[in-house]
N, C-alpha and C positions, 0 to 999 in steps of 0.2 A: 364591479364594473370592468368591462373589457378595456385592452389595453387601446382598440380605436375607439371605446367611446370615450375614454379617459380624453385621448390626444385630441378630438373632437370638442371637449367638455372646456379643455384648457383655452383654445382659439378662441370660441365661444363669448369666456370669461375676459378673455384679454382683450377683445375686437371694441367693445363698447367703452371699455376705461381708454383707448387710445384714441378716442373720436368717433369710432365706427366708421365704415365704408367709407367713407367721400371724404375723410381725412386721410387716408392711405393714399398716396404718391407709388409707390414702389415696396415690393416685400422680395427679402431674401435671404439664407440663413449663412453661416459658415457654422464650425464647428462647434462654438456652444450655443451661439447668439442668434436671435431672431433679429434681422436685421430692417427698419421700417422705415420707408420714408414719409414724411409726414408735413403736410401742406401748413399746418396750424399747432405746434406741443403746448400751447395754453388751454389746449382741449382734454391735455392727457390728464387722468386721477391717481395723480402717481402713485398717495398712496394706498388707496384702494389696489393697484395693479401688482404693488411690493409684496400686499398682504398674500397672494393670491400664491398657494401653497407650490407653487409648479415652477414661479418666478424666484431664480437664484439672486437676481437683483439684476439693476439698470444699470446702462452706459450711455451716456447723452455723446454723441460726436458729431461727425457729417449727415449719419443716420440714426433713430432712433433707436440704440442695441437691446434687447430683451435677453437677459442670459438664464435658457431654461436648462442646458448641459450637454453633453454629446447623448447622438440618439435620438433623443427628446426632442430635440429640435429639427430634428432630419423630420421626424415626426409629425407634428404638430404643424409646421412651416406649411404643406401641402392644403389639411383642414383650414389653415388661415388662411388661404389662397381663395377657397374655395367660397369660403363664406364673403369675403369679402366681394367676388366676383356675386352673390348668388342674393348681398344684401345691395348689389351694386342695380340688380337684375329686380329687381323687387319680387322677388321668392324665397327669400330667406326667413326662418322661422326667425320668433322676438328671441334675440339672444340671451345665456342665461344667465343672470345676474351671478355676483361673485356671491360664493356661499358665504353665508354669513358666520357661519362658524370655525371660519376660517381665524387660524392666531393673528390678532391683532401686531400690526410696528409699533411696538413703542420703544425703550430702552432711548430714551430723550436725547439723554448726553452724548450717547456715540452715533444717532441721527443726526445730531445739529453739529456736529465735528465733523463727520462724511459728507453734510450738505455741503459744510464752510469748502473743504480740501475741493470738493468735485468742482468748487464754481471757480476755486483758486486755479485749478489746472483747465478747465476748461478756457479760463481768457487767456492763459499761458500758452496754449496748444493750437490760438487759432494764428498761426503764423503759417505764409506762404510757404517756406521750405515744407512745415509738417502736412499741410494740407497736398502740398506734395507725393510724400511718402505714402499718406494715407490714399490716396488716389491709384500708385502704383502698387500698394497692396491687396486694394480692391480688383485690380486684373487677375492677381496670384490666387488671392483666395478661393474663389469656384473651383481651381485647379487640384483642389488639397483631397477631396475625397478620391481620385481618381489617383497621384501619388500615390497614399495611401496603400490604396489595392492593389496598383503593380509593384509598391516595394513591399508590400508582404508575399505575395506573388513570387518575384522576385527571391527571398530568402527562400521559401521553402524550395524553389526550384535548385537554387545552392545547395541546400542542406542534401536533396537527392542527389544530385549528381556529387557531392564527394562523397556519399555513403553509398555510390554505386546503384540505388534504387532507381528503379521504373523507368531504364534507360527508354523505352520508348515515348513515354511523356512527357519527359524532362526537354526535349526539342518545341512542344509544343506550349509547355509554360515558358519558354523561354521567350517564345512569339509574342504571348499573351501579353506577360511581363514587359518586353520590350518597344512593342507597338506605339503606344501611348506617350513613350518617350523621345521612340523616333520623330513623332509629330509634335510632340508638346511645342513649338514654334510656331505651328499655323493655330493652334487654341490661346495663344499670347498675344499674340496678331486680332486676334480676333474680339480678345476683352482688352486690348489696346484701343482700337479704334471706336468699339463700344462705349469706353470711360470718356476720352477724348472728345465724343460728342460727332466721330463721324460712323461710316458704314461698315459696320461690325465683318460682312463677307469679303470685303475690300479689305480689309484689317489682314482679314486669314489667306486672302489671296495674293497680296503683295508678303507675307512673311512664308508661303510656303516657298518663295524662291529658297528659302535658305535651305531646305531638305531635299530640294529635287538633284536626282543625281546628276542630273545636265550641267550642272554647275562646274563640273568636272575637265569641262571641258572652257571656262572662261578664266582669262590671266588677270589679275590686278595685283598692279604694284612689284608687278615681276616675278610673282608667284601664281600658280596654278589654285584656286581655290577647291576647298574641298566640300561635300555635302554635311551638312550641319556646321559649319565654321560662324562661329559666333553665338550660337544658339539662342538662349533666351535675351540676354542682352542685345543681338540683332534684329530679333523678332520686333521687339518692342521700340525701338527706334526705326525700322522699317515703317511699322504700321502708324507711329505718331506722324512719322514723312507724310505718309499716306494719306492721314489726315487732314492736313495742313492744305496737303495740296488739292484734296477734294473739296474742301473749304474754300481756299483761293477760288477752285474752278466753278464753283454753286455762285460766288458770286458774281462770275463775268459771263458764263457762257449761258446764251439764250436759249429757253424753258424748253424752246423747240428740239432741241441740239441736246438738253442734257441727257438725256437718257444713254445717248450713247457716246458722247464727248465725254462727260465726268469720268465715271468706270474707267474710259481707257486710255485720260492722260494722268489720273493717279496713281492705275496699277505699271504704266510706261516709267512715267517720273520717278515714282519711287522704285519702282523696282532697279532699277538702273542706278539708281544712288545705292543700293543696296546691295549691289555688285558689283562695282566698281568703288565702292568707298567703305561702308557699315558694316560687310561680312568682316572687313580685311580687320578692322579697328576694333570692331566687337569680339571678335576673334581676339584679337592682342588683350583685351579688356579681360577675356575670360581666364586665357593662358595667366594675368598677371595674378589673378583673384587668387586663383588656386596656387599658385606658388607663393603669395604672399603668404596664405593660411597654412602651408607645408611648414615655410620658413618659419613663421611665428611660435608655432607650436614647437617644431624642432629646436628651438634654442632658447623660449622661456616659455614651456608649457605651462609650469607650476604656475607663474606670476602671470600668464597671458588667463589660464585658467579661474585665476581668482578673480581678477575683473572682468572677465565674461560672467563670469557664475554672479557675482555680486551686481551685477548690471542690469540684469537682464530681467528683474522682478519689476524696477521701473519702467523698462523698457512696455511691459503688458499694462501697468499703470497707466501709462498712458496711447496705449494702442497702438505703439511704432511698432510693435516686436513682428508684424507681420510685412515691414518693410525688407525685413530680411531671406525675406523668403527670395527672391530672386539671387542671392550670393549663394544660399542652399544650393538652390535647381542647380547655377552654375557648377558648382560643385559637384553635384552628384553626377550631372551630363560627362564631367571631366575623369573621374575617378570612380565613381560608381557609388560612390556615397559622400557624407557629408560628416566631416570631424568638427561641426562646429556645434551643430543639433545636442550631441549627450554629453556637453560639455554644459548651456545652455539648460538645460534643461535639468541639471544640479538645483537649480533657482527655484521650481517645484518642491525640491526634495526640504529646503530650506524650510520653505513656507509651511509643510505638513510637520515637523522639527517645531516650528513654534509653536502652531495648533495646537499640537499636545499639551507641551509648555503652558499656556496659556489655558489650558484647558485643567490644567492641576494647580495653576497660580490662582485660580477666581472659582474656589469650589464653592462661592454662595451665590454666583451669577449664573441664575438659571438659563439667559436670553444667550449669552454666549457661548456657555458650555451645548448649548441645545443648535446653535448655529452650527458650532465646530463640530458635532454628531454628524448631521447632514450631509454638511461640504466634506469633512475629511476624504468618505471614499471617492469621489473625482479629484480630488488634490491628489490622491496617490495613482490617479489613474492619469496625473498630468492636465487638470484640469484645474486651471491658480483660482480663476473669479471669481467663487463664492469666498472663497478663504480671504484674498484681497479685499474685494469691496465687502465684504461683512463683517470680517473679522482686524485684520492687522491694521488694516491702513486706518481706519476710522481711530485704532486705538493709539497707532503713531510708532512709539517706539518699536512694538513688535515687530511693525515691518521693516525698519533696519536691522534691526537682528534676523531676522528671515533672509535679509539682502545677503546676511554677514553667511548663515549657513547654506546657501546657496555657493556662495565667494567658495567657503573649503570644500566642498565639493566638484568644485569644478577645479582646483588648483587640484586634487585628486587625480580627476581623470586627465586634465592636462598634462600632469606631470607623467603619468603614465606614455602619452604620444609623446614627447620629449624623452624617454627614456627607448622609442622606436615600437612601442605598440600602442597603433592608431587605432581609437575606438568610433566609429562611423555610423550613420543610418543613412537605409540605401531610402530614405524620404523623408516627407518633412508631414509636419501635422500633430504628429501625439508624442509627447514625452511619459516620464514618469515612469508605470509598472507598463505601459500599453506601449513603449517604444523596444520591447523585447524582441518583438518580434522582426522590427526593422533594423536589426543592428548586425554590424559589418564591419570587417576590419581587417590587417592584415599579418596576424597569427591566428588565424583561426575563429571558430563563432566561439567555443570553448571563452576560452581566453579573453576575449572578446566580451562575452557576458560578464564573465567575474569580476572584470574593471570597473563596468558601468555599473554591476549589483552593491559592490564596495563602494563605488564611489554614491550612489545613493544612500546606503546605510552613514554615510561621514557627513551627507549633508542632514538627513536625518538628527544625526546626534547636535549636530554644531547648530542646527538651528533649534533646536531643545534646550541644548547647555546655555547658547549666547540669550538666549530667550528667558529660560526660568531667571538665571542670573543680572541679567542686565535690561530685560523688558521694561518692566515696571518702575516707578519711583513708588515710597513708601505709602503719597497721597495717593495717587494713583490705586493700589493695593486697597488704600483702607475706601475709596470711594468706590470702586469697584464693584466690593465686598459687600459694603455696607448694609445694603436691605436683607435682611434672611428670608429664605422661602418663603415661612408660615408666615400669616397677618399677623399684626398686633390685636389684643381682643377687640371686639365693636368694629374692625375694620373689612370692608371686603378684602375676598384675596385679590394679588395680582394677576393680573392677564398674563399667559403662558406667551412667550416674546420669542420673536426669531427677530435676528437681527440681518438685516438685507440694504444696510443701507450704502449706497455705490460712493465709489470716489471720480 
């Protein structure tokens, strides 16, 4: 099967166990997840959808997350679009049932432990402040593949111009590179006002005041501001202004008048608050960000490193961790990249340390060890989900000792930026073996890389040792264990298991 009809075959398979067509509200992906929204989920077949070989496993939140991997989902995402639109149209062929021979969910006990944890954190999670974060995540997110491209962009553009290479093109990747960040402001602006519930071009038109060089030339506060001042944290209180008060004005001003009233007391309004107050404050906000993180690092790396690194595996557990993408961007805007990203991202390193672990402590569980096959190589490519919701967390302890080998790893690389070599990526999005490319620092890439490669190999280890050793309890061990492959005589064999069940 071709790789589109494969992507094609998966949509397909996934459209009818989540309600089919006229249950989809909204589709849309980030970087491993099929993101859905969904008018009715008592429609959905979850586990018919688990079973479905392409399906890394579920995340119920705001939206209905489908975690098929990176790639895959960039993938797939489009065909799902389509079908959806095309069974919405009535032309869409009868979609094709899940293959049947597909591996069955079972493995009971670590299903009915994933279901209990997932419903535990789900009623824990629905709290104003998190619905919050999760909201101003959802702005960042769309942003991540474009990041991406200009910080690898980006690096190699470095890498030539200190090796002296292709002076003529290194001007031109630097444009490439740089562009998308110049503006990154008016695209904040823009899924600000989107989320917010007002008009998405109003968003990006009141937040490009912050880029336009004119600004050059306006005083607040007794300072002359400068073009980008404040950057993303301006953008993003610009465009909520903006909203507010396009809102206000939908509701007073008469149907006749809005067309051109709205528009232009929201882009007035806010824009003006936004130059005379938000650049000046957003500005100060950004300056503090980054010199906080300077300071932090600079005089308790080790210790600021191991509760980051230890942190931050919950942090994905329950979906914050992409709240911090805006202290990133800030940072990279400030400095050029982000010392906070491959420190962070130790927490990965962790969780592949256990896998193994765990993968040599349960050599009669076929359903786990055949899980931890699968997910390993996106764990190493910085990819936690399958590993998390299939493997550790359902089993409990594993995943504090994963938190734990995460913790020394990042007290690693911390302690390294406390000793004055800052280890950096110039974007946000991939950790793991796929943030090579993005890293940045200030002795060099050399140097640079070896901290972060050592400090992966320590999370590696520490999440193996803390794991073999202190994972399990002995019950745990022996129930585990307990069934062996082969059947008993007169008994059928057991069904080959992947274990997918989400937290």
């Amino acid at each position: 099967m071709s790789e589109d009809n494969k992507h094609h075959a998966t949509a397909a398979a996934i459209l009818p166990l989540v309600g089919g067509a006229e249950n989809v509200a909204s589709v849309a992906h980030c970087m491993t997840r099929l993101r859905l929204g969904l008018h009715d989920r008592s429609l959905v077949r979850e586990d018919q959808l688990t079973a479905l070989p392409a399906v890394l496993g579920i995340v119920e939140d705001d939206t209905y997350q489908i975690v098929l991997g990176p790639g895959t989902v960039a993938r797939v995402t489009p065909e799902f679009e389509a079908l959806v639109e095309a069974e919405r149209a009535g032309t869409a062929p009868a979609p094709a049932a899940p293959d049947a021979g597909a591996d069955p969910v079972t493995a009971e006990t670590l299903a009915a432990q994933g279901a209990a944890l997932r419903a535990e954190r789900k009623a824990k999670n629905a709290t104003p402040f998190k619905l919050f974060l999760r909201r101003i995540a959802n702005i960042f997110v769309p942003l991540i593949p474009a990041l991406i491209g200009c910080g690898i962009i980006a690096g190699l553009n470095g890498l030539l111009v200190n090796l002296q290479w292709l002076p003529g093109v290194t001007p031109a990747l630097a444009a490439i590179a740089s562009g998308f960040m110049a503006l990154i402001a008016v695209f904040v602006g823009h899924n600000t006002a989107k989320e917010f519930g007002g008009t998405p071009i109003l968003g990006g038109a009141v937040a490009s005041v912050i880029v336009y060089a004119g600004v050059a030339n306006v005083e607040a506060f007794g300072r002359d501001l400068s073009p980008g001042q404040g950057g993303v944290l301006g953008a993003l209180g610009a465009a909520w202004l903006g909203v507010h008060v396009e809102k206000w004005c939908r509701r007073r001003v008469p149907e006749a008048l809005d067309v051109l009233v709205t528009p232009t007391v929201t882009v007035l309004v806010a824009g003006l608050a936004t130059l005379f107050g938000l650049m000046f404050l957003a500005g100060e906000v950004s300056t503090w960000i980054g010199d906080a993180a300077d300071w932090l690092l600079a005089h308790g790396g080790g210790g600021a490193g191991f509760l980051l690194g230890g942190l931050f595996l919950p942090l994905v557990m329950l979906g914050l961790h992409q709240a911090l993408i805006p202290i990133h961007t800030t940072l990279i805007e400030g400095a050029g990249f982000t010392v906070l990203l491959p420190i962070l991202a130790m927490a990965g390193a962790g969780q592949v340390g256990a896998a193994l672990a765990i993968h040599l402590r349960l050599p009669r569980n076929t359903s786990v060890r055949t899980t931890i096959k699968s997910a390993l190589w996106p764990g190493l490519l910085g990819v936690g989900e399958p590993l998390i919701y299939g493997v550790s967390l359902p089993l409990g302890r594993p995943f504090v000792t994963a938190c734990a080998g995460g913790a020394f790893g990042g007290a690693f690389v911390g302690l390294f930026n406390q000793l004055g070599t800052e280890v950096g990526s110039t974007a946000i999005g991939p950790s793991g073996w796929a943030l090579f490319p993005l890293l940045d620092g200030n002795h060099g890439l050399g140097q640079t890389v070896a901290v972060y490669a050592v400090g992966l190999l320590v999370g590696y280890i520490a999440g193996f040792l803390t794991t073999y050793w202190f994972g399990f309890t002995k019950a745990m061990l022996m129930e585990l264990n307990a069934a062996p492959d082969a059947p008993a005589d007169g008994q059928q064999p057991a069904p080959t298991t992947r274990v997918t069940e989400r937290v």
